[in-house]
C-alpha distance (Angstrom), angle and dihedral (degrees) to the residues before:
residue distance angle dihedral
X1 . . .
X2 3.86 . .
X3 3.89 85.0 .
X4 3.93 94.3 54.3
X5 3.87 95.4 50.1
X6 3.54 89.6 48.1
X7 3.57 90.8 54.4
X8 3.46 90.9 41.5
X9 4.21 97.0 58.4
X10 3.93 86.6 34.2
X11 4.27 85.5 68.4
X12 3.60 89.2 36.4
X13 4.17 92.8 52.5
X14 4.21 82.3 49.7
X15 3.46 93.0 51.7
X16 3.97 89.5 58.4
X17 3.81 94.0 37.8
X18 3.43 109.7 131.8
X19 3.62 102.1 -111.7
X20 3.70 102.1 27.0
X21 3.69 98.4 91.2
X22 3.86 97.8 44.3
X23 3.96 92.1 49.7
X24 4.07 79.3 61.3
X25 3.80 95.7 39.2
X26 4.01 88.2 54.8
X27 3.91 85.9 47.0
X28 3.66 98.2 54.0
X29 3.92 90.6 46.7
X30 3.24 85.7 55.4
X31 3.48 98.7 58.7
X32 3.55 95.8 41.2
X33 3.53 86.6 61.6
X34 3.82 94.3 49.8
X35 3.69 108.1 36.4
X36 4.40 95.0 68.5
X37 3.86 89.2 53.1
X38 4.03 89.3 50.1
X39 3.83 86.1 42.9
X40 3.48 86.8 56.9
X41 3.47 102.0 40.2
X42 4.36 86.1 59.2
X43 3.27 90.0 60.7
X44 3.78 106.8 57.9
X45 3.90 89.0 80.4
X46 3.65 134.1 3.2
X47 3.87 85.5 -118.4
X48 3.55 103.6 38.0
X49 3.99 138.7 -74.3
X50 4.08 117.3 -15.6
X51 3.81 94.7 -101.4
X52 4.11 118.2 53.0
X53 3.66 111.6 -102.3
X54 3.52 104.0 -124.8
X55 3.85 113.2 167.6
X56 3.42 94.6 -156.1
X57 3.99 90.7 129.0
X58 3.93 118.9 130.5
X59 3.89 89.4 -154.9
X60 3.80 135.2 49.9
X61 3.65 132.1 -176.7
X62 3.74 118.6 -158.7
X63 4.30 121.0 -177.3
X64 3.50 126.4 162.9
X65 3.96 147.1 132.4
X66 3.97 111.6 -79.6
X67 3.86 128.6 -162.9
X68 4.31 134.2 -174.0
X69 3.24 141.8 151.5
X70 3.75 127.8 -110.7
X71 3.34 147.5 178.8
X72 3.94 120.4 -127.2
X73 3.44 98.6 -161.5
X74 3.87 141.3 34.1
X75 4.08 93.0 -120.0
X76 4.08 100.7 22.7
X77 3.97 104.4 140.2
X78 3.98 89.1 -139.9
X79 3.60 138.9 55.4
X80 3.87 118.7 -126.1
X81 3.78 134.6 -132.8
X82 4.13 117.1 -127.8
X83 3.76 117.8 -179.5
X84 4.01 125.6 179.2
X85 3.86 143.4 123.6
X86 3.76 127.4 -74.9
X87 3.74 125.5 -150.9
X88 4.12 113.7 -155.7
X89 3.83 126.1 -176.8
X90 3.91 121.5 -170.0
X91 3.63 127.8 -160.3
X92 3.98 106.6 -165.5
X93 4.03 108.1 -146.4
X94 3.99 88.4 178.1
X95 3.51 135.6 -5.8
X96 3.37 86.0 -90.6
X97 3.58 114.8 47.8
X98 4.07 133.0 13.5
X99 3.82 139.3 164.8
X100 3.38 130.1 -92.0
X101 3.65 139.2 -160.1
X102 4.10 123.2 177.5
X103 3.41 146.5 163.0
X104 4.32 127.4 -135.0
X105 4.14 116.1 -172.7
X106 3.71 116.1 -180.0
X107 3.42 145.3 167.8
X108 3.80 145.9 -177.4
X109 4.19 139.3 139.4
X110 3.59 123.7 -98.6
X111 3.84 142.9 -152.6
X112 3.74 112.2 -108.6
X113 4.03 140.2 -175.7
X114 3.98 109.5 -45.4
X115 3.55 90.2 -117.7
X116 3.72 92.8 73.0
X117 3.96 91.2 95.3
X118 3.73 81.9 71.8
X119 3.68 92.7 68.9
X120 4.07 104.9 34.1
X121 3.50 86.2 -101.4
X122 3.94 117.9 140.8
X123 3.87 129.2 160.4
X124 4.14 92.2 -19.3
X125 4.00 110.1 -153.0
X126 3.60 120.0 -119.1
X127 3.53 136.1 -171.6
X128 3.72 149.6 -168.6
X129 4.25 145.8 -155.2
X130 3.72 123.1 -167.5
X131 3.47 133.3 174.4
X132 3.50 120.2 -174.2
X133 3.69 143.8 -179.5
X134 3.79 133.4 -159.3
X135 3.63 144.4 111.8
X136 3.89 138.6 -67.3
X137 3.97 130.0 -147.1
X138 3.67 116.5 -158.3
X139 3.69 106.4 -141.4
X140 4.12 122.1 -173.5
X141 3.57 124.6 -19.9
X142 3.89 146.1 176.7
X143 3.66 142.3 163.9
X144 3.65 92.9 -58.4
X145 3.55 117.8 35.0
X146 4.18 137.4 -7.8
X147 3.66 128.8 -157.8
X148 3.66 120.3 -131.2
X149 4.09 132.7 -160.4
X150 3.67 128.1 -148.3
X151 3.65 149.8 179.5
X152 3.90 121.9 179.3
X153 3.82 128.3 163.6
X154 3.61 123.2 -173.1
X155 3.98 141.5 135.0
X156 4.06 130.0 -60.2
X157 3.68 122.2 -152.5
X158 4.04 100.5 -158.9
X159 4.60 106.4 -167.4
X160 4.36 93.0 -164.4
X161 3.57 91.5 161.9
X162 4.09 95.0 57.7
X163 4.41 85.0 106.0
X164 4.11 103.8 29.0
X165 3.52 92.4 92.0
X166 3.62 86.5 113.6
X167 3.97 136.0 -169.8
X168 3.83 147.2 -136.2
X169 3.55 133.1 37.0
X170 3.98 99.0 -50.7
X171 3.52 92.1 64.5
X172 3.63 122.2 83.6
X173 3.94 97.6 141.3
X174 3.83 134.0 103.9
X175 4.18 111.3 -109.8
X176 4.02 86.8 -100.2
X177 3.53 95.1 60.9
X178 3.27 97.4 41.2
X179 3.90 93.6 54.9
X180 3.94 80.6 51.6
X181 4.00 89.1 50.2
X182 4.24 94.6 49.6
X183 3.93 86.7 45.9
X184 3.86 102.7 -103.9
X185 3.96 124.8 140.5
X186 3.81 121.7 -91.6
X187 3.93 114.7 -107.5
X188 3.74 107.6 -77.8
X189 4.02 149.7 145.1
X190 3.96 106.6 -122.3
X191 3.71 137.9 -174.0
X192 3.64 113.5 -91.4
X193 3.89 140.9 -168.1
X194 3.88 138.1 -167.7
X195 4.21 120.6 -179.4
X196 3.41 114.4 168.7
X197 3.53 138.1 101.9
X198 4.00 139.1 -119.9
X199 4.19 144.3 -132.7
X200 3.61 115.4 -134.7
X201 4.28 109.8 -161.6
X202 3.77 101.2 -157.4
X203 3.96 110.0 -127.4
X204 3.86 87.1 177.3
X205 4.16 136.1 -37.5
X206 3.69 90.4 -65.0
X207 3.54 99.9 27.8
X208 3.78 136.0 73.3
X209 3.88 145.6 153.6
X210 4.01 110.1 -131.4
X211 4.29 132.4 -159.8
X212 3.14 111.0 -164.2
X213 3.78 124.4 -174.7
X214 3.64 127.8 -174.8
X215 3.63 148.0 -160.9
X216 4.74 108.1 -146.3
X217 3.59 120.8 -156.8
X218 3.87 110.0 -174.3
X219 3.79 135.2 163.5
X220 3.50 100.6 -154.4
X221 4.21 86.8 138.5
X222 3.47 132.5 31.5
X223 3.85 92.3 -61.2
X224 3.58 146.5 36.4
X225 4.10 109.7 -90.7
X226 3.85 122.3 -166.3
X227 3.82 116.8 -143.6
X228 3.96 132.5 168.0
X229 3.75 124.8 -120.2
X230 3.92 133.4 176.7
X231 3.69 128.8 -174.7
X232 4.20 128.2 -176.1
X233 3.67 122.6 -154.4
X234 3.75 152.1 129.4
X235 3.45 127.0 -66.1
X236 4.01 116.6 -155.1
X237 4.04 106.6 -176.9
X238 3.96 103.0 -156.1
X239 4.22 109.0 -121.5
X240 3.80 115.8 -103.9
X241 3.50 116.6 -103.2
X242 4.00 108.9 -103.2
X243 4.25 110.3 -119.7
């Protein structure tokens, strides 16, 4: 019994995480963006878009806005928002499976240690680039839509001292030690993993409107942290080359 009511308040403390809701709020926007244009899209022919979706493209171009959250620092009490673009190029080796290479940049400000008042130092910005590599699976498809699986690893380059200039009398550090001082990572390039997978809503054969939601695993502290990311963009699926 003591074991069930623990579980019980353990959900209920997740639910009012700080962070938990807004990962969901940026999902549902998302979606609400997306789900018109697939609408749409259904209605161009009873069977599917004019010309047959093929996917018989060697190249694919993927852009699109990304979010996740993050934490700054190894013992920050709050998780962070980042928001930015992400750039992903695919090189199909079958009709199955291809290679993919892609870059994610994102920003956002974050809460820090209560004695950051001290030093002039309020919601400092921080910001990351990736680059990762890895390999995609294309999974079941039709005339409208196909869902895609991926795994990618690469390198992060977190900046966390980008707002720790500081100001006023209390502060008599450089930007780097005050990041240090507020409890925010040192400048550094980190390991950094995305597995997840992705659903393409075909506008046309070249065209498509992709979700993509992923499951991070970075090292940017002294262990590995988990952290959930989505991104929505479009899709444009380079034509085959005639024989």
């Amino acid at each position: 019994m003591k074991s069930e009511t623990g579980t019980a308040a353990a959900k209920h403390n997740a639910a009012k995480a700080p962070g938990y809701s807004s990962r969901f709020t940026v999902a549902a926007v998302l979606m609400a963006c997306v789900l018109p244009a697939v609408g749409h899209a259904q209605t161009q022919t009873k069977l599917g878009p004019a010309a047959p979706v093929t996917y018989d493209n060697k190249y694919e171009l993927y852009a699109g806005l990304n979010y996740m959250d993050f934490k700054a620092g190894e013992n920050l009490p709050k998780r962070m928002n980042l928001g930015g673009a992400e750039i992903e190029g695919t090189y199909w080796l079958t009709g199955k499976w291809g290679l993919a290479a892609e870059y994610r940049g994102d920003a956002g400000t974050t809460q820090v240690y209560p004695n950051a008042s001290i030093y002039g130092i309020h919601r400092p910005l921080v910001y990351m680039n990736a680059a990762l590599f890895g390999a995609q699976y294309r999974g079941p498809k039709n005339q409208h839509a196909a869902l895609d699986f991926h795994a990618y690893g690469g390198i992060a380059s977190g900046v966390f001292d980008a707002g720790t200039q500081g100001a006023g009398s209390g502060n008599v550090f450089t930007a780097s030690q005050n990041a240090n001082l507020v409890g925010l990572y040192n400048d550094h390039t980190a390991p950094i993993f995305a597995v997840g997978g992705s659903a393409d809503f075909n506008r046309s054969k070249n065209w498509a409107i992709r979700l993509s939601p992923d499951l991070i695993f970075e090292h940017f502290g002294n262990e590995t942290r988990e952290f959930f990311a989505i991104s929505g963009g479009i899709v444009y699926r380079f034509p085959a080359k005639k024989k």
